[in-house]
N, C-alpha and C positions, 0 to 999 in steps of 0.2 A: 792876918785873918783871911781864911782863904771863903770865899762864899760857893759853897753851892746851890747852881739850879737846877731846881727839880723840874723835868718834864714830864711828860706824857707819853708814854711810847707805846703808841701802835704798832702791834705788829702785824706783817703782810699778811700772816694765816686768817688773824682775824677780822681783817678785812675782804678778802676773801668769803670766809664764811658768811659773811654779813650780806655781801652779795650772792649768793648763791642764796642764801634764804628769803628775799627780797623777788629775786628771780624766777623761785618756786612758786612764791607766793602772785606772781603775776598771774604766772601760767596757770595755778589754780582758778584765779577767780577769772582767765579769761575761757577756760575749759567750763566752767559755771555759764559763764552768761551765753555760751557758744550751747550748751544744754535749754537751758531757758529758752533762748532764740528759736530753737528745734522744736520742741515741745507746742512754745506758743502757735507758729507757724502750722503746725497739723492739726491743731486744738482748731485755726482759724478755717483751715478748708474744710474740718470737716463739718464745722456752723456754714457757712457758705455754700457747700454743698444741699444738707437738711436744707438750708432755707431755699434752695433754689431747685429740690424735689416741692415744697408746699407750695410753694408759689405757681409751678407749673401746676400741681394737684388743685388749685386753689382756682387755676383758668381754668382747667376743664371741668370744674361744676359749676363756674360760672357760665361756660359757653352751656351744656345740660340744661341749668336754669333760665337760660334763654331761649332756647326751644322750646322747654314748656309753656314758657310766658308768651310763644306764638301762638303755641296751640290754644292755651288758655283764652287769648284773644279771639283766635278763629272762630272757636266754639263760642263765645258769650256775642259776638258778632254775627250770627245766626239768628240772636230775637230769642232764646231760649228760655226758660223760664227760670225762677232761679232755685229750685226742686230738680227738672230737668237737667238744669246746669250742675248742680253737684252729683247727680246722680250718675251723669256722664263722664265728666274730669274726677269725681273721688272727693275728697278732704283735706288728704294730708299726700306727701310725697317723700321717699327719703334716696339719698344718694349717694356715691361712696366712692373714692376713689385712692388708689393706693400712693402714700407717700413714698416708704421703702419697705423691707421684708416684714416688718412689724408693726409698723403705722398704716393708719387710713385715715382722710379725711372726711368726715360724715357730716352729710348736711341734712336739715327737712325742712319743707316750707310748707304752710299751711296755704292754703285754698282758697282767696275770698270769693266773693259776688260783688263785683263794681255796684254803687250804689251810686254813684255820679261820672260824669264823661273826666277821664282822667285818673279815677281812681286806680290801685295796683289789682294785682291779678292774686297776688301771693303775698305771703310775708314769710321771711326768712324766721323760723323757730328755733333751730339749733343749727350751728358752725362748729364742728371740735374736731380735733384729733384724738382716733381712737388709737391706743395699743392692741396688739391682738395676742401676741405672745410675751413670753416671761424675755426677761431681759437682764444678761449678765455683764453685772459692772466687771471692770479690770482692774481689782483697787492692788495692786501687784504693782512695787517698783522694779523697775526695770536698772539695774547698778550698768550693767553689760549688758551690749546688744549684738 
């Protein structure tokens, strides 16, 4: 009795193939994360930038608000009365300074009358970011660039 063994035979083609599919498939998902990388990366500067136009927009009404708050002082430092004094500094005050083509940062601070040594000058009322124009999302995938 003669026994045969059964093997297994692999043949070279499709081993081959097995690697080349395997290989594709790297290069795929490393062409993926090399797109996601890109994407994330511009998405990052262009937040870092915005944030580092507000911030600069966001000094200079602070430094503006601190001029006033000179003035404010100068004036209430005179001995004025406090009719006189409003009628001279206003109420209210607003100011505005551009983030980028389509933003502004708007501030207004209200007016006080020191009623004890120490007391503020002003009170910050509104902080925002205005838009001023329409604004077109890019909801377009981009396959090819």
């Amino acid at each position: 009795m003669s026994t045969k063994k059964q093997s297994f035979n692999l043949n070279v083609g499709t081993s081959s193939i097995l690697f080349i599919f395997v290989i594709l498939t790297l290069i795929s998902f490393a062409v993926l994360s090399l797109v996601s990388a890109l994407t994330d990366y511009r998405l990052s500067n262009d937040v870092a930038n915005n944030t580092t136009h507000y911030y600069e927009a966001s000094g200079m009404l602070e430094e503006q608000i601190s001029e006033v708050d000179k003035n404010l002082k100068a004036v209430y430092d005179t001995g004025i009365s406090r009719a006189g004094y409003f009628e001279q500094v206003g109420n209210e005050r607003s100011f505005a300074y551009p983030i980028s083509d389509l933003q502004f940062l708007n501030a207004t601070i209200k007016i006080l009358y020191p009623e004890n040594e120490g007391d503020p000058f002003y009170e910050i009322t509104s902080w925002m970011v205005v838009t001023t124009g329409s604004i077109e999302y890019d909801d377009t995938i981009h396959v090819f660039h």
